[in-house]
C-alpha positions as CSV (number, residue, x, y, z in Angstrom):
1,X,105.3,105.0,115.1
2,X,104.7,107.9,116.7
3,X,106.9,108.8,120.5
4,X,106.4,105.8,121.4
5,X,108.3,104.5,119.1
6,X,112.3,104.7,121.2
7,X,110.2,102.9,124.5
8,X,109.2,99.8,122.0
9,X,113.0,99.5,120.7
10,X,114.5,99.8,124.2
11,X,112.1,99.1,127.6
12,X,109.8,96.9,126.8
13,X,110.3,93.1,126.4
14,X,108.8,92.3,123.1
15,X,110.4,92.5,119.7
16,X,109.7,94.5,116.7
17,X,109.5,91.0,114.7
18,X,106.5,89.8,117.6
19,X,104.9,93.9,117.2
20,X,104.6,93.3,113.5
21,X,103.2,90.0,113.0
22,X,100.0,91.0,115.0
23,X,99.6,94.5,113.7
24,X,100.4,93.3,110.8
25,X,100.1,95.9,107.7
26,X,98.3,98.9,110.3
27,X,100.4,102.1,112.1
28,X,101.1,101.9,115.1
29,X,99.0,105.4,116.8
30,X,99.8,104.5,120.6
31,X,101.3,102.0,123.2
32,X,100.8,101.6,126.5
33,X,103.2,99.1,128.0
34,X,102.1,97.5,131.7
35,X,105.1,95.7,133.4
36,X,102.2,94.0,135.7
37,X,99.4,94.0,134.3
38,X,95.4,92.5,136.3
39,X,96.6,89.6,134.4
40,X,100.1,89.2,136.2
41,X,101.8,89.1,132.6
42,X,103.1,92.2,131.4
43,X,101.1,93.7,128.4
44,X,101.7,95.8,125.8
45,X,98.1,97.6,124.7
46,X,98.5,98.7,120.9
47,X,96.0,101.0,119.4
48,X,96.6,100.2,115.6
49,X,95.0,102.1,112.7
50,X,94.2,100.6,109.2
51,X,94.2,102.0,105.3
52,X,90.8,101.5,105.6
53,X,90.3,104.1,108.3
54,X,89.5,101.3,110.9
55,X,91.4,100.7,114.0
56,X,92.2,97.7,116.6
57,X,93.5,97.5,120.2
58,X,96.1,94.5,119.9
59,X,97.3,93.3,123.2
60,X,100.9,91.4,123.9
61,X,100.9,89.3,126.4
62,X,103.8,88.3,128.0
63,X,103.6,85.3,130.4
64,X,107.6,84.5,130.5
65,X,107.5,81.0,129.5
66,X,105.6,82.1,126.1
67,X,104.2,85.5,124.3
68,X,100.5,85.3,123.4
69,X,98.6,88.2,121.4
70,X,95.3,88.9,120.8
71,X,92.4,91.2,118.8
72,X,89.8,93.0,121.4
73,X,87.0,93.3,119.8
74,X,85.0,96.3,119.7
75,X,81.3,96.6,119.9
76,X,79.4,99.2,117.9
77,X,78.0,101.7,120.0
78,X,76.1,105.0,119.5
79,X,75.9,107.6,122.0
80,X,77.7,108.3,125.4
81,X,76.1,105.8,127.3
82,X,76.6,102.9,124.9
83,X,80.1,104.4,124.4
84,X,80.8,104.1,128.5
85,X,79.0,100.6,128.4
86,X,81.7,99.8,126.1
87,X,84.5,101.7,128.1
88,X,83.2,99.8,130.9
89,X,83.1,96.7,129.1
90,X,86.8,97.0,127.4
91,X,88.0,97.3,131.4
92,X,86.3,94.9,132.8
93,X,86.3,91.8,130.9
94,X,89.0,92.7,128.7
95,X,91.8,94.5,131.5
96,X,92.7,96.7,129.5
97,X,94.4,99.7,131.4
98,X,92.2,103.0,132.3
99,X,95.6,105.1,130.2
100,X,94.7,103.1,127.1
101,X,91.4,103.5,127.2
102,X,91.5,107.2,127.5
103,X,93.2,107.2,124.3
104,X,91.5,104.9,122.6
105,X,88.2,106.7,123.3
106,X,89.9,110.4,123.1
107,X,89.0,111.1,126.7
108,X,90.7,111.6,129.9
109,X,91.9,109.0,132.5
110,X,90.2,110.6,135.2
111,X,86.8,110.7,133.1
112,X,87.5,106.7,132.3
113,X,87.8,106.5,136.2
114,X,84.7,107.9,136.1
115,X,83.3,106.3,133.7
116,X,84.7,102.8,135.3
117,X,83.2,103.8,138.3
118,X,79.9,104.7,137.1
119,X,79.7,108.6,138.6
């Protein structure tokens, strides 16, 4: 794990035993921990990358009484517009966090905003 890797281990409220058994054999690239997140749980958004050259966004979702996680999927796109149709998408129905998504996509969070905001 990358610099992220001290903020894991000491600010956020999930383990490294919970981390691993949803990223399971992947590196860890980037977190984004949110300690209120759309949802009202706080999230930790994991961009995970494979042996096979793939990558996943894992979220963590922590609703106090119980820690969920789940896969986002990712829809195949080609081209900037499909791309910020996904972008859009991701955001949208999947509240994942405009920081995250700048990452994950290798942009800026002001050109997510953008993006988001269709301008």
């Amino acid at each position: 794990m990358q610099s992220g890797e001290s903020m894991v281990k000491e600010e956020i409220p999930f383990s490294e035993k919970m981390i691993k058994k949803y990223v399971g054999d992947g590196e860890i690239e980037f977190v984004n921990y949110m300690p209120r997140s759309k949802s009202g749980a706080r999230d930790l958004e994991i961009k995970a990358i494979y042996d096979d050259g793939t990558r996943k966004i894992i979220v963590l979702h922590d609703y106090a009484a119980s820690v969920k996680g789940e896969e986002i999927a990712i829809r195949h796109f080609n081209g900037k517009e499909e791309r910020n149709a996904e972008i859009r998408r991701l955001y949208n129905e999947e509240n994942l966090s405009q920081v995250f998504l700048a990452n994950f996509f290798g942009i800026s969070q002001p050109s997510v905003s953008l993006i988001i905001n269709k301008k």
